[in-house]
N, C-alpha and C positions, 0 to 999 in steps of 0.2 A: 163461291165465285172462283173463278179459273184465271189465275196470275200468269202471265206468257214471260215477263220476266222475272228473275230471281231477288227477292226483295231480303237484306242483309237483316238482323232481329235482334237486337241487345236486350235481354232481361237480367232480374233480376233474383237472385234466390239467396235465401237464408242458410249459414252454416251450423251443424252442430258439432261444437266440440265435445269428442265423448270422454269418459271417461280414463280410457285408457291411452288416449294423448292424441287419439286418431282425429280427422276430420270428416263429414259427411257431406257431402254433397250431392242432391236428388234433383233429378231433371226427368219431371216426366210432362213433356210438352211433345205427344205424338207429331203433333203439326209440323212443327221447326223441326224435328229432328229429321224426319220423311223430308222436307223440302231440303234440306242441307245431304242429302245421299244417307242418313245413318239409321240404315232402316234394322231390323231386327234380325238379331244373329250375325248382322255385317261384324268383322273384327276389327280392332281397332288398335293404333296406338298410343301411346300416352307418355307427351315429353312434361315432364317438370324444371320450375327453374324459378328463382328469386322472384315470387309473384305473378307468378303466371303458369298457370298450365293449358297445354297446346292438345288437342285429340286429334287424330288423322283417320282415315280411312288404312286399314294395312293388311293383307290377306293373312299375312305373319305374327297378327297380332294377337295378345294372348288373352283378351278382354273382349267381352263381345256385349253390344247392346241386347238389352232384355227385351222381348215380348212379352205383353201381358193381356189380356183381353179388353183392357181400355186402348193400348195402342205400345207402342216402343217407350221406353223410360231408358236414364243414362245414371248408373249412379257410383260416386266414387266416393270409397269409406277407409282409410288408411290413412297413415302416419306420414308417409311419402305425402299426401296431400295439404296434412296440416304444417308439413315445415314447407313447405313452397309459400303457401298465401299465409302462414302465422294463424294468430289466432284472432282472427277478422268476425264478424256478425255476418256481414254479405259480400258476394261477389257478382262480378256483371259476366254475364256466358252470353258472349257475339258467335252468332249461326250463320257460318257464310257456308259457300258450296264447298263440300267433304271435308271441311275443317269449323271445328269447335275451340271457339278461345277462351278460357276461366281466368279473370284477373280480378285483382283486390279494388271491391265499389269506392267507386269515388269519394264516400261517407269515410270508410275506414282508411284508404290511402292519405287523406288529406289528415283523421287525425295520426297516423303512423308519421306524416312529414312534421306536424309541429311538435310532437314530443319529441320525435328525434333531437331537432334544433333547438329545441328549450332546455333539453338535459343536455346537450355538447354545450351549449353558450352557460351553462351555470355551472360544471366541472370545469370548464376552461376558463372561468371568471370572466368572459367575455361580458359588454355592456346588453342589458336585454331592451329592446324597440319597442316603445310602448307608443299609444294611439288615445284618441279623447275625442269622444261625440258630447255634442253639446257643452263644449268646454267653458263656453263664459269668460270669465277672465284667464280660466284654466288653476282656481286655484285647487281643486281634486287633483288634477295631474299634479301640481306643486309638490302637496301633503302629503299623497303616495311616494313620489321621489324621494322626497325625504325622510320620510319611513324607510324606506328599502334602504338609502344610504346611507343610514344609522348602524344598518346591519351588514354595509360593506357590499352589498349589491349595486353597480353602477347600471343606470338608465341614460337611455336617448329618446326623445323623443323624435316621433317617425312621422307622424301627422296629428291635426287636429281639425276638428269641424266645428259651426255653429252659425245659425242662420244670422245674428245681427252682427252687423257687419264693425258698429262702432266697439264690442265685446271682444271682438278678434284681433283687432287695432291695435287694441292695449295688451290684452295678450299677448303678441306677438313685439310687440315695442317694449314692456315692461316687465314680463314674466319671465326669470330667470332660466324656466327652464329651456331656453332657446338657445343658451350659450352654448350646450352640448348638444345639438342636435345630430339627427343622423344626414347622413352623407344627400338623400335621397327625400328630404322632410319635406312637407306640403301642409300649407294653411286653407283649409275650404272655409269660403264663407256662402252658404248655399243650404238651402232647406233638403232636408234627406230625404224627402219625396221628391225630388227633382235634381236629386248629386247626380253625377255619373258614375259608376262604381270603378270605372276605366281610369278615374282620378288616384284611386286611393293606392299606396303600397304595397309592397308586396313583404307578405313573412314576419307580421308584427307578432312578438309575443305578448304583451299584457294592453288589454284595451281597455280602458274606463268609460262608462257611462252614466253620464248626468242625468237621466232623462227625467221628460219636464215633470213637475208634480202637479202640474194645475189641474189635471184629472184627477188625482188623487186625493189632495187636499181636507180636510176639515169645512171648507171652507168652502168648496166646490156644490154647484148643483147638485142634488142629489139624482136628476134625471139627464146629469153630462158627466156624469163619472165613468169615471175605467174606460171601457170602449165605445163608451156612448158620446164621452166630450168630440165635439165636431171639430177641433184642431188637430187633437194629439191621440185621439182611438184609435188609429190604425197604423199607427207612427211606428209600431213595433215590427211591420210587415219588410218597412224598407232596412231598418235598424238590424233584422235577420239577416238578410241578405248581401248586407255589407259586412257584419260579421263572419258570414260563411266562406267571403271574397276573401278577408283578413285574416283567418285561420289562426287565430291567438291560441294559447294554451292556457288563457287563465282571463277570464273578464269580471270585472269587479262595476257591480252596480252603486249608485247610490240616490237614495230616495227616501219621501215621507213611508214613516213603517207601513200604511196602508197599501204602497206597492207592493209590500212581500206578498198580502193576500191578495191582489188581486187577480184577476183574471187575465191579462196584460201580461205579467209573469210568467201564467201558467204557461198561455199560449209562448211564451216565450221560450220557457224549457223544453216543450215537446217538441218547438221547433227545431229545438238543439238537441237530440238524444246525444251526441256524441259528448256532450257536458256531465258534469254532476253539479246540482246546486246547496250551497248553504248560506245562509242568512241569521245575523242577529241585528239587533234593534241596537242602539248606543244614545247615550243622553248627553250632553256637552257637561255636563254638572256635573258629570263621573271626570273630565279631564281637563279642570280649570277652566274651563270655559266661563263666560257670562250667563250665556245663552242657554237654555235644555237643547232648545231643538234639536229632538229626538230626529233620526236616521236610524234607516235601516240599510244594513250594508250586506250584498248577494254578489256572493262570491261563486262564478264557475268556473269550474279544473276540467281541464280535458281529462274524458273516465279511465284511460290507461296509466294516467297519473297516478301517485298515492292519493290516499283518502283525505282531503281537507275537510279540517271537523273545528270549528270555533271553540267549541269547550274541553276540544282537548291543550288548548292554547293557553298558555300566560294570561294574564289579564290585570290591569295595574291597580293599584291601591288608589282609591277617590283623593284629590288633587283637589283643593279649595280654590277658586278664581283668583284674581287681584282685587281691589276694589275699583268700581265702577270710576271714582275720580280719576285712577288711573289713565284711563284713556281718554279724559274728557280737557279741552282748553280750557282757562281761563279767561271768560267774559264779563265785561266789565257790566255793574248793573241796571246800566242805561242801552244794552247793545241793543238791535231792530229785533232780533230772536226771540228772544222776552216776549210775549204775547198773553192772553187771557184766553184764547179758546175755549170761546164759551159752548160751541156746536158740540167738543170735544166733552167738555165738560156735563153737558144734557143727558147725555148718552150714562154716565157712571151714576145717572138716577133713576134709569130703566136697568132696576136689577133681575126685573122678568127675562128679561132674554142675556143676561148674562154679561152685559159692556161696565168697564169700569175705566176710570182713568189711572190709567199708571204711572205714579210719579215717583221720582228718585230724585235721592238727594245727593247721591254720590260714593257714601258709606258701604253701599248694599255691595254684596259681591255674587249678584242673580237678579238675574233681567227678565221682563219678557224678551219673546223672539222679535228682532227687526225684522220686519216682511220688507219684498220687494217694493212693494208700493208703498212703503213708509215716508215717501215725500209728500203726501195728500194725509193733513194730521186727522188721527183715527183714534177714536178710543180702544182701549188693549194693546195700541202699540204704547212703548215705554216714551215716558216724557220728561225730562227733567226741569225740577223746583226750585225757581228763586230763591237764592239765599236770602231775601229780606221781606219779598213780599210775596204774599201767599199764595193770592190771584194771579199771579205770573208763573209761565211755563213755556220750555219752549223743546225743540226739537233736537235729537241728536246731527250734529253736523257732516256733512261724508267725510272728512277727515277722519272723525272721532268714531265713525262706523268701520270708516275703513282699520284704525284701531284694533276695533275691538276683534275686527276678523283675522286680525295678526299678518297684514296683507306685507310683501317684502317692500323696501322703501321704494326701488323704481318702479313698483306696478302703483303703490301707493299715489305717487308722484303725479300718474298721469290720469288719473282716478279726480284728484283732486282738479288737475287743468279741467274735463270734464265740465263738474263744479264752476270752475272761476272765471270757463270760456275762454282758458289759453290752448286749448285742443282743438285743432284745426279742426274736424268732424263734426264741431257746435260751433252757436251763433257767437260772438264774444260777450253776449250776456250771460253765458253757460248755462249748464241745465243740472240744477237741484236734483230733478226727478231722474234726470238718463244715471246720474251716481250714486242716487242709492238705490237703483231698478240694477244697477252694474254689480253692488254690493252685496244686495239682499239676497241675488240669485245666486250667490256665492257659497264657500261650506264652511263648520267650521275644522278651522285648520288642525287643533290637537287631535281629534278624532280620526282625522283621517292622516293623521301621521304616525296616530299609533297603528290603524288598519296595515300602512305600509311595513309596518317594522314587526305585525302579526303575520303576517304573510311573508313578510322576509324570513322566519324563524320555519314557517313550510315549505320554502326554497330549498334551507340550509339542510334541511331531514331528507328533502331529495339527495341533495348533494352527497350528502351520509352515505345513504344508499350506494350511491354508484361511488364511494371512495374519494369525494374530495376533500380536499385538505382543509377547506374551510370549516371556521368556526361554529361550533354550536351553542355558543353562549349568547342569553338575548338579553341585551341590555334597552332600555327603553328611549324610541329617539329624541335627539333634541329638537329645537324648536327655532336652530337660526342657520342649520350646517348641513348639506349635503357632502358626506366624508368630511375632508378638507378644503371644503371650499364652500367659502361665508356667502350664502345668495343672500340672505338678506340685506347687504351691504348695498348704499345706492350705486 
């Protein structure tokens, strides 16, 4: 078909770096090049310059495009090329009339802008902008910060998302890490298939995500899992996207371990070639916790990064819980809570399918897992036992949930209004179910405080690297202190 005007042609091609430090780049697109004037044998010249190289038509020029019996090709194979564009995977070659322009693809420029500013802001000790999809109360972002401020790395948070709106409330009213926010921060309450990406910041370096497990689950259909669940299967398409707008150097998942294998993932890494992923599983039993509830935590590095490897990492020595009375009030043995469930009870005599009632007395220092849905009593979630009478049992309280998740006292605070129906957002008869659905969705806190303060210890091997002054000693964080300054405090 015969074009009357000259239509402009951005593509794409692959770099090889060769061995001997050179770069290659091969154009053989007869088409474009004949349409742009650079027909065979024409001379040409050839400017280079920080990212870019320019080709001209030039009688003087000492380069000449190739004929071959498929048609014209352009190829440039030297060292001159590979310090212009570095050492990129691909670049974009725009064909306009007698000029050819090579500049670094948008893949490889945008990871070259975030390690730039991820390595200046961590030799300069500057604060790094971190981000939170699906934050909940936001207690991951918490537990990360404090991890990393154990090892003297300071955070800002930059934004956060998450579709219910009464989650975000309290987050934002009670989660400490808002004190230090950045200059520019933004709360989305809005489902990520329908954000606008126009919302989000710009230049975040470490982003966290929550993402939901009900596909994932134990517990999940077995015919709505992974990409088949009809809410959350394709959740990972917008979740890409917004990432790619956010251009982190470092995104930290967390999830049931069945995410690491799933398909969701996968699709998720290939969507990111410019990442590298690693992942381990953690059990709350390993770091004082109550809870096992096993996670898995996937970790990606931008791949011009060092290598982040988990087992080349520290890893602390098993931490025994508290015991469970710890976190639990003092009810007298007439309170309403007290109950017989008996429905509860039915259930721990169908040992065919595996329900049991679980009861605590307070001694234990290892629970089952609180589910979200823990305000509808279930056999398998944990229940505790009348001190006096047998057939009485009753439910853990959100106070005493909120406990055991180690929540800071203001988020606690408002957790519990919630509960009491002193939260504008509920009816003043409060809602049991909306605080521990608040709770349950929660993490637990040790775990991901150590993640932060494992990952702080692969900051500081950067930092090595490039001569900062900082410390390479890891010491394991605490449990109430970002650096010097007590968030847990109401």
């Amino acid at each position: 078909m015969n074009i009357n005007r000259f239509i402009t042609r951005i593509n794409s091609y692959a770099v090889k770096m060769l061995s001997n430090g050179a770069a290659r780049v091969y154009i053989k697109n007869s088409e474009a090049l004949r349409a742009s004037n650079f027909f065979a044998d024409k001379t040409i010249k050839i400017e280079r310059k920080k990212g870019r190289i320019d080709i001209t038509l030039d009688p003087n020029g000492k380069k000449r495009i190739m004929g071959t019996a498929r048609g014209e090709l352009l190829e440039l194979k030297d060292k001159e090329t590979a310090a212009a564009i570095g050492h990129v995977t691909r670049v974009s070659v725009t064909f306009r009339k007698n000029k050819i322009s090579i500049t670094i693809h948008s893949e490889d420029e945008a990871q070259m802008r975030r390690e730039k500013a991820f390595i200046s802001k961590l030799t300069k000790g500057q604060p790094l902008r971190k981000g939170s999809f699906f934050s909940g109360l936001g207690m991951l972002s918490f537990s990360i910060k404090e991890g990393l401020a154990s090892q003297g790395f300071e955070t800002e948070i930059a934004f956060a998302n998450d579709s219910n709106e009464l989650a975000m409330a309290c987050n934002l009213e009670g989660n400490p890490i808002w004190r230090d926010a950045s200059h520019d921060a933004v709360a989305i309450t809005d489902d990520l298939n329908h954000m606008s990406l126009d919302a989000l910041p710009d230049d975040v370096d470490i982003v966290e995500v929550g993402y939901p497990c009900v596909a994932f689950s134990a517990l999940a259909n077995p015919a709505k899992r992974d990409l088949n669940h009809p809410d959350t299967g394709t959740l990972f398409i917008p979740l890409v996207n917004a990432l790619r707008k956010l251009n982190p150097a470092v995104i930290i998942f967390e999830n049931v371990p069945a995410f690491g294998e799933s398909v969701t993932l996968e699709l998720i890494s290939r969507s990111m070639p410019g990442y590298r992923f690693e992942q381990k599983v953690f059990n709350g039993h390993d770091f004082g916790e109550l809870e096992a509830r096993p996670r898995v935590c996937v970790v990606a590095v931008s791949k011009g990064l060092p290598m982040f490897n988990f087992e080349s990492l520290p890893m602390p020595s098993r931490t025994e819980a508290p015991s469970l009375s710890t976190f639990l009030n003092e009810l007298s043995d007439d309170h309403v809570a007290w109950r017989k469930m008996e429905h509860v009870k039915a259930r721990d005599n169908m040992k065919n399918i595996g329900y049991r009632n679980c009861l605590y007395s307070g001694v234990e220092n290892a629970i089952t897992t609180i589910p979200a849905s823990y305000a509808s009593p279930k056999a398998g979630s944990p229940m505790i036992q009348h001190p006096t009478q047998p057939d009485l049992q009753r439910q853990i309280m959100p106070d005493e949930h909120a406990n055991i998740r180690r929540l800071p006292a203001t988020l606690k605070k408002l957790v519990v209004d919630v509960w009491t129906g002193s939260h504008p957002m509920v009816s003043n008869k409060g809602s049991f179910t909306a605080a521990h659905r608040l709770l349950g969705n929660g993490v637990s806190r040790n775990i991901w405080s150590f993640v932060g303060a494992i990952v702080a210890t692969y900051f500081k091997d950067i930092c090595n690297r490039f001569a900062s002054p900082l410390s390479t000693q890891l010491s394991l964080p605490g449990l109430t202190k970002f650096g010097n300054k007590n968030l847990d405090a109401a």
